[in-house]
VOPAGU-2260 file (C-alpha; in pm, 1 decimal, decimal comma):
REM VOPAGU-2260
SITE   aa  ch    i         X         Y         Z
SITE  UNK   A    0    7478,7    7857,0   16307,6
SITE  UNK   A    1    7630,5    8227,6   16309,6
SITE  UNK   A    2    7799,3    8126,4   15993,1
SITE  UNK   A    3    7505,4    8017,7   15812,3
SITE  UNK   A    4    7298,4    8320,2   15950,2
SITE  UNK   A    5    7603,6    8557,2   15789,1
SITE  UNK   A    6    7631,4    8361,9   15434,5
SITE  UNK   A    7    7191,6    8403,3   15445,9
SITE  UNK   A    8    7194,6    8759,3   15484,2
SITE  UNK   A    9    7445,8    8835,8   15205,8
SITE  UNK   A   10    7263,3    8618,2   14958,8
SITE  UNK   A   11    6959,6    8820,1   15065,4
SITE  UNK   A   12    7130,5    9099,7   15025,0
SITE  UNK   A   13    7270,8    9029,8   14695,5
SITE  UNK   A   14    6922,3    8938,2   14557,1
SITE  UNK   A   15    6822,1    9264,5   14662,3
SITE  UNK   A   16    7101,3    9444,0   14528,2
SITE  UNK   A   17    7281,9    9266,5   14281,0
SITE  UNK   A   18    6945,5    8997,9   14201,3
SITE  UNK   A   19    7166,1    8874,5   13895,3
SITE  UNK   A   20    7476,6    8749,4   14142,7
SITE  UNK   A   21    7229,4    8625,4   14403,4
SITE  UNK   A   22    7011,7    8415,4   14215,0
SITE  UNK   A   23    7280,1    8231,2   14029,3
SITE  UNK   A   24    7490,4    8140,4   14368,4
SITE  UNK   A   25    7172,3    8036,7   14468,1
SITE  UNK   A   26    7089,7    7818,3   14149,2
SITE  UNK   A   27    7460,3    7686,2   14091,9
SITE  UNK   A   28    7533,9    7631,3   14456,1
SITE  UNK   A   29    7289,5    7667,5   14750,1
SITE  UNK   A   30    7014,2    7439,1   14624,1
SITE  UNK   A   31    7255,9    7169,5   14619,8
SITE  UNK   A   32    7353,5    7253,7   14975,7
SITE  UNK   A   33    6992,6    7204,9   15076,1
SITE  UNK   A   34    7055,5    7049,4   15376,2
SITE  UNK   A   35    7219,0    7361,1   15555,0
SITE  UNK   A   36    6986,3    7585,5   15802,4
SITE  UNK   A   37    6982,4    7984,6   15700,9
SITE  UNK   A   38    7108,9    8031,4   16110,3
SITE  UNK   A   39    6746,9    8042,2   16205,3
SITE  UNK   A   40    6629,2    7690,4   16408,1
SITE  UNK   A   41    6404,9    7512,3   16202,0
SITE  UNK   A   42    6447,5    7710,1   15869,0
SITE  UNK   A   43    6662,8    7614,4   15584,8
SITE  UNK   A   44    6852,5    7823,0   15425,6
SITE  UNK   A   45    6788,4    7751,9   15027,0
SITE  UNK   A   46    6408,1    7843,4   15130,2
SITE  UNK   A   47    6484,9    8149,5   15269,2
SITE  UNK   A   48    6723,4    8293,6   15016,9
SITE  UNK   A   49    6535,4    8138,0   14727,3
SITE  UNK   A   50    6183,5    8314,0   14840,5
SITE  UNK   A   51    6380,9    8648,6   14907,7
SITE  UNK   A   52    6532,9    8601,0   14525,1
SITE  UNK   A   53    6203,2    8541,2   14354,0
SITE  UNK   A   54    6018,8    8829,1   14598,5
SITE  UNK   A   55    6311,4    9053,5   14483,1
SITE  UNK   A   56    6346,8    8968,3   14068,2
SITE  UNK   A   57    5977,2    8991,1   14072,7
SITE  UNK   A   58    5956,4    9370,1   14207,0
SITE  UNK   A   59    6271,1    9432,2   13977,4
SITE  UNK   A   60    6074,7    9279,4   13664,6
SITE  UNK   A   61    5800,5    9576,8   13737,1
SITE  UNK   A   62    6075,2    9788,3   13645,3
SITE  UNK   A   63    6220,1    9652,3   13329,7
SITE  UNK   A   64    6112,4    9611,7   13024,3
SITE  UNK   A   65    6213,5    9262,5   12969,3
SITE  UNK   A   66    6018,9    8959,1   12816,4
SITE  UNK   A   67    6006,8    8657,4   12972,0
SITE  UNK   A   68    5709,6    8527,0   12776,3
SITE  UNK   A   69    5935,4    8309,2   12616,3
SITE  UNK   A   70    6005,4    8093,6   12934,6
SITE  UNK   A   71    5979,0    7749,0   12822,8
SITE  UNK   A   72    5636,7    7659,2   12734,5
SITE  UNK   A   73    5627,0    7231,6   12846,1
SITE  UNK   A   74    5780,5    7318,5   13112,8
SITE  UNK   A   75    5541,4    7599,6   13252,7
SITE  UNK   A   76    5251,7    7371,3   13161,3
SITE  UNK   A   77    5438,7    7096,4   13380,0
SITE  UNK   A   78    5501,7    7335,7   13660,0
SITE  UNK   A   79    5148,0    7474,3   13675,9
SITE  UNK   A   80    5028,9    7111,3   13611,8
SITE  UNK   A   81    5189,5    6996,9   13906,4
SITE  UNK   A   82    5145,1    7339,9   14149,9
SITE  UNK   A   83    4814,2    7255,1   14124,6
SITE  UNK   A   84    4795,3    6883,7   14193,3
SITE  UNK   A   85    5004,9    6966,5   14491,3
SITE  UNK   A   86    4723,7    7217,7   14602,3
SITE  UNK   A   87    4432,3    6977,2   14561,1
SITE  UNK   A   88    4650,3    6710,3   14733,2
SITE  UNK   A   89    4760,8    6932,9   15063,7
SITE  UNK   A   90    4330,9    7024,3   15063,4
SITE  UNK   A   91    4200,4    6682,3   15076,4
SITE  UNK   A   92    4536,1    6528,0   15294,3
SITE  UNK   A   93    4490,5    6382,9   15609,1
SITE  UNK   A   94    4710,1    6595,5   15816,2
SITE  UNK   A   95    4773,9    6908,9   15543,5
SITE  UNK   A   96    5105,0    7086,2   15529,4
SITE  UNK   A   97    5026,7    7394,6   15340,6
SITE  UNK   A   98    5321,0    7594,5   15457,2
SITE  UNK   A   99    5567,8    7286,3   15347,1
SITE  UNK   A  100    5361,4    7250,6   15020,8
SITE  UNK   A  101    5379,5    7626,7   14920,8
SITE  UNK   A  102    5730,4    7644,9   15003,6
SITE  UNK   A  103    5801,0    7396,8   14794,7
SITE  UNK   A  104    5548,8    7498,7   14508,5
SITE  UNK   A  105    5835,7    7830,8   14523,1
SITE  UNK   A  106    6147,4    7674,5   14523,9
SITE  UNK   A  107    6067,2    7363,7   14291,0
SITE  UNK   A  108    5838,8    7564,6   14005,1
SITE  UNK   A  109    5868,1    8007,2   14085,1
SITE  UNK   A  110    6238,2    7969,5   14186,0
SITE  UNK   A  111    6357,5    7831,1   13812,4
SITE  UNK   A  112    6171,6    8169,1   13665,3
SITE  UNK   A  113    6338,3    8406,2   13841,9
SITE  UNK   A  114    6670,2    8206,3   13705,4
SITE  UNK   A  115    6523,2    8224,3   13387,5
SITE  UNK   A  116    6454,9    8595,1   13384,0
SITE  UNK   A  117    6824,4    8720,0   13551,7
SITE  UNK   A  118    7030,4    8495,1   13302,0
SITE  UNK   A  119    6916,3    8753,6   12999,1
SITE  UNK   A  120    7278,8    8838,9   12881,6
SITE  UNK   A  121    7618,4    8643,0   12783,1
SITE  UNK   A  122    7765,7    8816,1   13086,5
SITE  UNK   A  123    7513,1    8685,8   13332,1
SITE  UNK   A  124    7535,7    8317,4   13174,0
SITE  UNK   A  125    7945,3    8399,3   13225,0
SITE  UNK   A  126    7850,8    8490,1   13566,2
SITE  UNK   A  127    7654,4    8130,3   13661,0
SITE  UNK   A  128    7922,1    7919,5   13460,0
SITE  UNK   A  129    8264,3    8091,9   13676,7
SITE  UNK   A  130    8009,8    8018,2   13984,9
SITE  UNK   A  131    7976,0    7649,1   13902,0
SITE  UNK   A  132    8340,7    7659,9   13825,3
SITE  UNK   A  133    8425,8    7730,4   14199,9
SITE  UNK   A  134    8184,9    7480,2   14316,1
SITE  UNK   A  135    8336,2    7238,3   14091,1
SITE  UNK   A  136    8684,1    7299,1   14222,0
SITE  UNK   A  137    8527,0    7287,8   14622,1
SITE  UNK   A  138    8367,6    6975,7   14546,5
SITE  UNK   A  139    8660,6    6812,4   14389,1
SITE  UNK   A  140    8921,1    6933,3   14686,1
SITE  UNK   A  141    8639,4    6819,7   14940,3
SITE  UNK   A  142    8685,4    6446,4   14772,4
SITE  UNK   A  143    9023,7    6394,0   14718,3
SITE  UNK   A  144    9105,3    6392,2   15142,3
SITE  UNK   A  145    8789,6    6187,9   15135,9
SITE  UNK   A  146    8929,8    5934,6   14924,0
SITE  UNK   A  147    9285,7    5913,8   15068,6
SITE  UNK   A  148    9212,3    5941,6   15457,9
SITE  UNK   A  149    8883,7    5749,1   15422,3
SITE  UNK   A  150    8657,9    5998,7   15634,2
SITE  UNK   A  151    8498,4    6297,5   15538,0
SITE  UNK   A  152    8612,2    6582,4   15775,5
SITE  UNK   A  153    8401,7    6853,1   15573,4
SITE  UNK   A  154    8108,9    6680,8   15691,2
SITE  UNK   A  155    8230,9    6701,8   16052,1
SITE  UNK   A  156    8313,9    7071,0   16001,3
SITE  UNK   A  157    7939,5    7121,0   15888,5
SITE  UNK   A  158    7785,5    6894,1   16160,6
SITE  UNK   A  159    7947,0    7096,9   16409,3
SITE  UNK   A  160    8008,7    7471,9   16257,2
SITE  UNK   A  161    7695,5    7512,6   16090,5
SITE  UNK   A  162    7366,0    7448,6   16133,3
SITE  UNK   A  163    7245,3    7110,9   15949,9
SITE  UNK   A  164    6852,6    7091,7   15900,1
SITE  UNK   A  165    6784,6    6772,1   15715,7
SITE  UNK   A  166    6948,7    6467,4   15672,4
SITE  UNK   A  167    7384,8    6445,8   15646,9
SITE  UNK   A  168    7580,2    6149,6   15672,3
SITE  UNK   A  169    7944,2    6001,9   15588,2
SITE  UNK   A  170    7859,5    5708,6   15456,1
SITE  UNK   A  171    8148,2    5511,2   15570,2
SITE  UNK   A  172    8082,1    5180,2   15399,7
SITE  UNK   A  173    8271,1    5077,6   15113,3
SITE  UNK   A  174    8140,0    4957,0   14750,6
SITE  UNK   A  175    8354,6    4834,0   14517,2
SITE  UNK   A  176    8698,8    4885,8   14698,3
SITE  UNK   A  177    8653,2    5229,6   14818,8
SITE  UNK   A  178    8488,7    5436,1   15045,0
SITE  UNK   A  179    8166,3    5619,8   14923,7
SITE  UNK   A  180    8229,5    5969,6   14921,3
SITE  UNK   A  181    7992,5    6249,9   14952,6
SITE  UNK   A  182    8233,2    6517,3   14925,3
SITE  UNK   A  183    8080,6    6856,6   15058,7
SITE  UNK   A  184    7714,5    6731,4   15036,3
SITE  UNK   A  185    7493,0    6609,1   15202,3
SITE  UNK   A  186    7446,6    6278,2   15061,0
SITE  UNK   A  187    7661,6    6063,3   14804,7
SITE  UNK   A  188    7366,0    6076,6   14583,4
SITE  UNK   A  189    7353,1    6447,8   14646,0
SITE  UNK   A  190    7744,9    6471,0   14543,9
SITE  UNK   A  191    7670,3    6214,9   14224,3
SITE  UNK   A  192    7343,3    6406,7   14106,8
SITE  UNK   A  193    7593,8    6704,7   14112,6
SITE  UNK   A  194    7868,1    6526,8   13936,8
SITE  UNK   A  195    7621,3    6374,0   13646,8
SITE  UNK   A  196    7513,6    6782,2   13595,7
SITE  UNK   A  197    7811,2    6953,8   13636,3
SITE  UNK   A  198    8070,1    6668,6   13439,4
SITE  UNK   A  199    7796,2    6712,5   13136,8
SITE  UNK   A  200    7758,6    7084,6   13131,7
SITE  UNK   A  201    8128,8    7112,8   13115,2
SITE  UNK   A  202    8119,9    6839,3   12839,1
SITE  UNK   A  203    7865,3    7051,4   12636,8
SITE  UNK   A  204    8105,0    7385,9   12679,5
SITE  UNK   A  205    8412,5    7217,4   12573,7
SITE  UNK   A  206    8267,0    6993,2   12273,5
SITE  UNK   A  207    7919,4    7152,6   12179,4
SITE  UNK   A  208    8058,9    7531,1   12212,6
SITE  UNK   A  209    8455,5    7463,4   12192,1
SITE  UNK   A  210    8544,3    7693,0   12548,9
SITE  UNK   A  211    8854,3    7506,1   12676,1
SITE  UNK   A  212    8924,7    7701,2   12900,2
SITE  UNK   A  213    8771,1    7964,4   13220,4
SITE  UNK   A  214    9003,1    8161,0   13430,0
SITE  UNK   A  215    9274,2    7943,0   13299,2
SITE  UNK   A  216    9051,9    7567,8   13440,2
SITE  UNK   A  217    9048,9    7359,8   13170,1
SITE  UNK   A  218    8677,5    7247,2   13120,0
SITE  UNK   A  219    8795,6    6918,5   12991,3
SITE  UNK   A  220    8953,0    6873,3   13307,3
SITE  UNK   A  221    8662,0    6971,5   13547,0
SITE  UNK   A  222    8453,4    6750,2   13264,7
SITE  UNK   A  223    8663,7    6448,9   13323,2
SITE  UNK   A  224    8707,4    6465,4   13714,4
SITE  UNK   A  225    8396,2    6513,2   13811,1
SITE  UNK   A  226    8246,4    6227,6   13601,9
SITE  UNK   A  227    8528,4    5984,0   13747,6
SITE  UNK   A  228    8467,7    6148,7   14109,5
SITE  UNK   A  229    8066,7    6032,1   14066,6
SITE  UNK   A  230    8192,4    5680,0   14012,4
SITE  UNK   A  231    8335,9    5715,0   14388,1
SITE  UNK   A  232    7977,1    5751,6   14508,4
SITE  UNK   A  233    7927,1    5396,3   14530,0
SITE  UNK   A  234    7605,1    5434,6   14396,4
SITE  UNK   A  235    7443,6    5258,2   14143,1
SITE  UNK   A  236    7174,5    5440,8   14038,6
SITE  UNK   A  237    7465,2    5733,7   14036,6
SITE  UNK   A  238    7653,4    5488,5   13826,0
SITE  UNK   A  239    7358,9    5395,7   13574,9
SITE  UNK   A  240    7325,5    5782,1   13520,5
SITE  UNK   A  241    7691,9    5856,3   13401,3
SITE  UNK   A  242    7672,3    5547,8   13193,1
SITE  UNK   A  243    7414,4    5627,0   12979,3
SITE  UNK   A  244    7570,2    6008,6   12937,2
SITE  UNK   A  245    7887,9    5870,3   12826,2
SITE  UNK   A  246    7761,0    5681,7   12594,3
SITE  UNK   A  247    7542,6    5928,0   12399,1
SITE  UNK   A  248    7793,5    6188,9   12463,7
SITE  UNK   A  249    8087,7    5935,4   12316,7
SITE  UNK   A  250    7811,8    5861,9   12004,7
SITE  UNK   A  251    7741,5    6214,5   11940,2
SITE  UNK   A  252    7925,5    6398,1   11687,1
SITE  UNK   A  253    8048,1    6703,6   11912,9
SITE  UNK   A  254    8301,2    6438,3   12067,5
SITE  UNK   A  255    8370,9    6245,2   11742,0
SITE  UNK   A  256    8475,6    6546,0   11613,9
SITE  UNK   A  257    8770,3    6632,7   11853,0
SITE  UNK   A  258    8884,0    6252,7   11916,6
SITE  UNK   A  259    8896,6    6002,0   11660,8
SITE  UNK   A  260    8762,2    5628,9   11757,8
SITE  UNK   A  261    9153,5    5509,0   11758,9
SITE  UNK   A  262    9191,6    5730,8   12024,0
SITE  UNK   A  263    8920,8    5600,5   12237,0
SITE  UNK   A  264    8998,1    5250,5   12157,9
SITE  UNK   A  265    9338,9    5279,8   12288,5
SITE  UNK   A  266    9247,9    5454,1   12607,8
SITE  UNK   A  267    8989,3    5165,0   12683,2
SITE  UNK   A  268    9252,1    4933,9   12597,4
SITE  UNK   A  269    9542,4    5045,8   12861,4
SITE  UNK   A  270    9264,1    5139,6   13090,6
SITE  UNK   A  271    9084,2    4741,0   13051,3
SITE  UNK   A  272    9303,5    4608,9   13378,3
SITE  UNK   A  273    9108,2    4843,1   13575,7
SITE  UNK   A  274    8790,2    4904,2   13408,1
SITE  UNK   A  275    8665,2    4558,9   13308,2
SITE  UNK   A  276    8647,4    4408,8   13689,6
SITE  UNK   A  277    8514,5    4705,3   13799,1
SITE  UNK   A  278    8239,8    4708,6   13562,0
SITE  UNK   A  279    8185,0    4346,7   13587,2
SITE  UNK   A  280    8128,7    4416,4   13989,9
SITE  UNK   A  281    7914,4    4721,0   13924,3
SITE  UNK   A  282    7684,8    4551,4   13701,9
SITE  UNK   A  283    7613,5    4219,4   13889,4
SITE  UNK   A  284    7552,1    4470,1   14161,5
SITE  UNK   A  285    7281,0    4600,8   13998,6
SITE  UNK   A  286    7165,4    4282,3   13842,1
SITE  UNK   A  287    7189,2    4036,7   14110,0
SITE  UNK   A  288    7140,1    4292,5   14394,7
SITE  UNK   A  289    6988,3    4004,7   14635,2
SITE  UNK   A  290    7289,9    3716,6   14603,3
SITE  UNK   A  291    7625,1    3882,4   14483,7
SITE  UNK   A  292    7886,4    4011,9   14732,8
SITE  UNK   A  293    7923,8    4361,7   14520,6
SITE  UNK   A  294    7580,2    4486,4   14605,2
SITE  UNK   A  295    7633,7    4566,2   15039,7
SITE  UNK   A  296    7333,8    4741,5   15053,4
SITE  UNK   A  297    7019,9    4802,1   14853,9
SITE  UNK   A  298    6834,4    4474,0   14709,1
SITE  UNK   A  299    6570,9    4416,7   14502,1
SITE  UNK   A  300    6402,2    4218,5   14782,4
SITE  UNK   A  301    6419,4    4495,9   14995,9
SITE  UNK   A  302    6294,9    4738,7   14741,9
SITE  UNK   A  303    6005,4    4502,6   14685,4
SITE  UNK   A  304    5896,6    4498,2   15044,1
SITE  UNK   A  305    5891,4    4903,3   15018,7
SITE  UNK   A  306    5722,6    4885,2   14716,6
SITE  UNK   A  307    5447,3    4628,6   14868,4
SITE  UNK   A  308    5395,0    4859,4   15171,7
SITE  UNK   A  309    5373,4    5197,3   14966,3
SITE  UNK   A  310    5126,1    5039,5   14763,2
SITE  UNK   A  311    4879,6    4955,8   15101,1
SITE  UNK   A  312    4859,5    5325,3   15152,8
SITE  UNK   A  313    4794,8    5398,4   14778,8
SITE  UNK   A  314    4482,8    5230,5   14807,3
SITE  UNK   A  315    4343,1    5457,3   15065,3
SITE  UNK   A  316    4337,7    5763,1   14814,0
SITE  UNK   A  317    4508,9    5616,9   14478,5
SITE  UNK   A  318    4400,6    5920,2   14257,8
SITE  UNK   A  319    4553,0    6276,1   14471,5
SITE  UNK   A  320    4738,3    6078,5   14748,8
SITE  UNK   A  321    4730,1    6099,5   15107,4
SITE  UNK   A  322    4923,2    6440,8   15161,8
SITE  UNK   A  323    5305,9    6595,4   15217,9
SITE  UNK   A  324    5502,5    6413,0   15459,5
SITE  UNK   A  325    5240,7    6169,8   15521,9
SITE  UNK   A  326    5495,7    5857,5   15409,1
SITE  UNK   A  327    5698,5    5978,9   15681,3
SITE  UNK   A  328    5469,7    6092,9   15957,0
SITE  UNK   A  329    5274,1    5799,3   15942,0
SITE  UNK   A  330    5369,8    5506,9   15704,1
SITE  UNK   A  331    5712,6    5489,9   15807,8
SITE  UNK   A  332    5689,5    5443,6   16180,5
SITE  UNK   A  333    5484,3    5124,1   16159,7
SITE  UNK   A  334    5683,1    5005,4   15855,6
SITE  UNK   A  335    6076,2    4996,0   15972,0
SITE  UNK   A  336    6140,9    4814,3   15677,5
SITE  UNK   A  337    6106,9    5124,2   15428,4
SITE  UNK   A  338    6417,7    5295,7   15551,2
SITE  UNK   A  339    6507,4    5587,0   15353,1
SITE  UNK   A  340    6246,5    5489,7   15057,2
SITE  UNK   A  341    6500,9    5348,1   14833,3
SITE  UNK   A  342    6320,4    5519,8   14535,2
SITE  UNK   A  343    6158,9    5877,7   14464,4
SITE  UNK   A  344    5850,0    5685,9   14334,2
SITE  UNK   A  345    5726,6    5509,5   14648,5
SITE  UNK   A  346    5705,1    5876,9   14843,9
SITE  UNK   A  347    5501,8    5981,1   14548,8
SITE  UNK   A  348    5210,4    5679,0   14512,1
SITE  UNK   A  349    5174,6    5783,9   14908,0
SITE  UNK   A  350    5219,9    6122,5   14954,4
SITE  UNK   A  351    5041,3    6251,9   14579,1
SITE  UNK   A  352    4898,1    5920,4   14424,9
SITE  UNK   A  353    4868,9    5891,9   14081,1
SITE  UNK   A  354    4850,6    6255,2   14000,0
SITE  UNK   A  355    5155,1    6305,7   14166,6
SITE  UNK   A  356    5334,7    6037,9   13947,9
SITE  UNK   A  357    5189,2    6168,7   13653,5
SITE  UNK   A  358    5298,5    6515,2   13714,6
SITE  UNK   A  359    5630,4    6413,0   13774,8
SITE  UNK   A  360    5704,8    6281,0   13489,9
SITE  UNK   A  361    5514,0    6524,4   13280,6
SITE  UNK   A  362    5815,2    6763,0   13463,1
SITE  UNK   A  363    6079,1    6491,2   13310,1
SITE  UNK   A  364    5925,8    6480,2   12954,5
SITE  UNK   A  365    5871,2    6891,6   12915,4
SITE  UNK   A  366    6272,0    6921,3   13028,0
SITE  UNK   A  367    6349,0    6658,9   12782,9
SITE  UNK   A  368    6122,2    6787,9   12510,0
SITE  UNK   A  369    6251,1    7131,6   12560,3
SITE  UNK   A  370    6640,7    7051,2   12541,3
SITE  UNK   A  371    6572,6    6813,0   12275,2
SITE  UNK   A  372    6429,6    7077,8   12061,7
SITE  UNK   A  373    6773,5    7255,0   12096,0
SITE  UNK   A  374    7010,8    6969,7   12072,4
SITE  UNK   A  375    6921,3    6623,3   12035,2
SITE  UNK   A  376    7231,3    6539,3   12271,3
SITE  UNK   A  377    7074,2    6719,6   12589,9
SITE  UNK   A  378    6769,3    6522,9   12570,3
SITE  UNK   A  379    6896,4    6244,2   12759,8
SITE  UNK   A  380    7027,0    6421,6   13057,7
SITE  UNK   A  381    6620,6    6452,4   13181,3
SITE  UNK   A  382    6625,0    6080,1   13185,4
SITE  UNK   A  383    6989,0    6024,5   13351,5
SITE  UNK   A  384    6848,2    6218,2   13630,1
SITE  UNK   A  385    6545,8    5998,4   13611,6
SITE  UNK   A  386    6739,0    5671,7   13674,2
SITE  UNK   A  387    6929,1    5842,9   13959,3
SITE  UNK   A  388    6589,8    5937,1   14148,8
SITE  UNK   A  389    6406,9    5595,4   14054,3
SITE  UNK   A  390    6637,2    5406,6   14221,5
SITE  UNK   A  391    6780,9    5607,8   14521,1
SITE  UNK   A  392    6606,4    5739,7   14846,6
SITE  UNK   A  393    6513,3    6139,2   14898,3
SITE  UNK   A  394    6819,7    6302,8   15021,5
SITE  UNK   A  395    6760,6    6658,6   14882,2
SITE  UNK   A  396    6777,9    6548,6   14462,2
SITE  UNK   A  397    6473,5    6785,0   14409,0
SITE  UNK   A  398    6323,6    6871,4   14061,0
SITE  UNK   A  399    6438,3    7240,2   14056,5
SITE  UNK   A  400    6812,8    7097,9   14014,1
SITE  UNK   A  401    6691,2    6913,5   13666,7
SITE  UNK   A  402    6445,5    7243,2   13581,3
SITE  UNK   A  403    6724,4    7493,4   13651,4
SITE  UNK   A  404    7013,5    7303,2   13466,5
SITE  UNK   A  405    6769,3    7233,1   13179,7
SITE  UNK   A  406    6695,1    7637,9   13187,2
SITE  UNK   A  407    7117,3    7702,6   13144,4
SITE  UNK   A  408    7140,0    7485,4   12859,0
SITE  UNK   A  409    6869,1    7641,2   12680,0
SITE  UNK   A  410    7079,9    7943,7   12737,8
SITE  UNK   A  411    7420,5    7820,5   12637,2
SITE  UNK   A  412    7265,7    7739,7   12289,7
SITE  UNK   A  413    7126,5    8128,4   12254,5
SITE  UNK   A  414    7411,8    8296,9   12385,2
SITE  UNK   A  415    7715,6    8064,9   12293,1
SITE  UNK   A  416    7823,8    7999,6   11912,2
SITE  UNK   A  417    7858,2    7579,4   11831,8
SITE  UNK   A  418    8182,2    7477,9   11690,4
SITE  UNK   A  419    7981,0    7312,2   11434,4
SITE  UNK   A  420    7857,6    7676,3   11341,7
SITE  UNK   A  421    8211,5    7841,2   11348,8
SITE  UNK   A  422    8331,1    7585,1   11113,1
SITE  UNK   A  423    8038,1    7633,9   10865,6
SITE  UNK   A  424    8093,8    8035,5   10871,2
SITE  UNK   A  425    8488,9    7963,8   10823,0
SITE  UNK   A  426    8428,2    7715,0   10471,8
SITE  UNK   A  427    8174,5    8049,0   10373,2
SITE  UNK   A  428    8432,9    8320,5   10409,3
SITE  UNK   A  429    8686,4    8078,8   10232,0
């Protein structure tokens, strides 16, 4: 708890001093650690740094002349859309949690801003990618023991070092011949939601923007590991995510560019052995979840049966919902069967109705629109991180990971140069 209390107070500190270096450790590393406690019982600490960082860049906005009018517009709309669904929701709830539903109206929709507004030079976008860098490398030295000694003993350091306020587990079942790995999350989604992001970001560096390398780390590399490493979640919906990025980022003509289709075709061919029996088991996992030996875990039966008693409590205020928490609280102790809520979805139709669902993917669409509009290849990564929350329970995959990655990409394209545009300004001078 100490610990965590220390690494709290110089984030806050940094967000009041340097607001530039505090926001982005929070934004590239703390909200995916948002399971840890800030050293105070009951708080956590991405809530408490992340309201000190947006308290802080707003008071040093009042003294800069900056604009940040051009924040994107669909996804403002979707932000205020959804603030104030929220609000209306927590009003008319059953049991209201106004201090959970502000503090998540700040991290989710205010917290993304105050990102937006502190990456407003190369240097600062410099300063969040070397920051993801290092939690790249931690991540990736957390799995490897993982994977050899088949425990996670970074998860026992947290358990018992720091202070752990929501849900951690090592998830020592195996799925597809190895043990799922989680790394130094909380969750194996958690670690595979971070592997989709970070393997594709590095992707779009190397290929869209031709950096190969950052403090001499190959990007390819970090690219390359960290998509394998989300395999070694075990999970499918994990699985499904990387699957459809690989194949529009294989299709796209960034990666055609740099490897010709004879190379691919040969590494698919030495790698077949391995990779058609794995993908064989992966995908009757996913599409015979209730009979096949693969699956060891979530079914489609059981999903059904959440679905079914979700849709009981729908019906007592389908249009706003029945309040924060309330699937929890009060639907899940009389239904054991809904276990961790195998999908986003089923804690929205309870806890926000049909406004809530609507608002949610309203914040999918504006991301998707908005990266679309600067390269057609970043438009799917809205709906890769779609397929990973549709079919996985809450463990901390929370929109302001999607919003904030979305908000660095728009910035790569304004501050880095495309290959595509060196080469056309080469053929002009010659």
């Amino acid at each position: 708890m100490v610990i965590c209390l220390i690494f709290t107070i110089i984030i806050c500190l940094l967000c009041l001093f340097r607001p530039v270096w505090g926001v982005i450790i929070i934004a590239a590393f703390i909200q995916y650690m948002a399971h840890l406690g800030a050293g105070i019982p009951g708080q956590k600490m991405y809530y408490i740094t992340s309201f000190v960082a947006i308290v802080c860049v707003a008071c040093y906005a009042l003294f800069r002349n900056r604009d940040i009018r051009k924040y994107p517009r669909w996804i403002l709309w979707a932000s205020v859309f959804n603030i104030i669904c929220g609000l209306i929701t927590d009003h008319q709830a059953y049991d209201p949690e106004t201090n959970l539903v502000l503090a998540n109206i700040a991290t989710t929709y205010l917290f993304p801003i105050a990102l937006w507004y502190v990456l407003y030079k190369k240097k600062d976008l410099n300063k969040y990618i070397k920051i993801t860098i290092i939690v790249s490398i931690l991540a990736i030295l957390g799995v490897i023991p993982e994977i050899i000694c088949g425990h996670n003993y970074v998860t026992d350091f947290e358990q018992n070092s720091l202070q752990v306020e929501d849900f951690m587990i090592d998830a020592e079942t195996v799925r597809f011949g190895i043990k799922r790995t989680n790394s130094i999350f909380s969750y194996f989604t958690t670690f595979g939601t971070f592997c989709m992001f970070t393997s594709f970001f590095f992707f779009c560096l190397k290929y869209v923007y031709g950096i190969k390398k950052i403090w001499k780390v190959n990007t390819t590399f970090l690219s390359l590991a960290l998509f394998l490493f989300g395999f070694t979640t075990g999970s499918r919906a994990v699985i499904l995510a990387l699957f459809i990025l690989i194949i529009i980022c294989m299709r796209s003509r960034y990666f055609n560019q740099k490897i010709s289709k004879a190379k691919i075709f040969l590494i698919l061919f030495l790698t077949s052995p391995i990779l058609i029996p794995v993908t064989y088991q992966m995908v009757d996992s996913i599409v015979h979840s209730d009979t096949t030996e693969y699956a060891q875990g979530s079914s489609t039966e059981m999903r059904q049966e959440q679905l079914d008693a979700c849709l009981e409590y729908l019906g007592q205020s389908p249009v706003w919902g029945n309040g924060r928490l309330y699937m929890w609280n009060y639907v899940k102790p009389t239904h054991p069967e809904l276990l961790g809520a195998e999908s986003v979805w089923f804690q929205l139709i309870v806890d926000f109705g049909i406004m809530g669902c609507v608002g949610y993917l309203f914040i999918i669409f504006a991301c998707a629109w908005e990266l679309y509009k600067v390269r057609k290849l970043y438009g799917i990564l809205p709906f890769a991180y779609l397929a990973i929350t549709s079919f996985s329970p809450d463990t901390g995959i929370q929109l302001n990971m999607l919003i904030c990655m979305t908000l660095v990409l728009i910035k790569c394209d304004k501050f880095l140069i495309p290959i595509i545009a060196k080469q056309h300004a080469h053929s002009l001078i010659h």
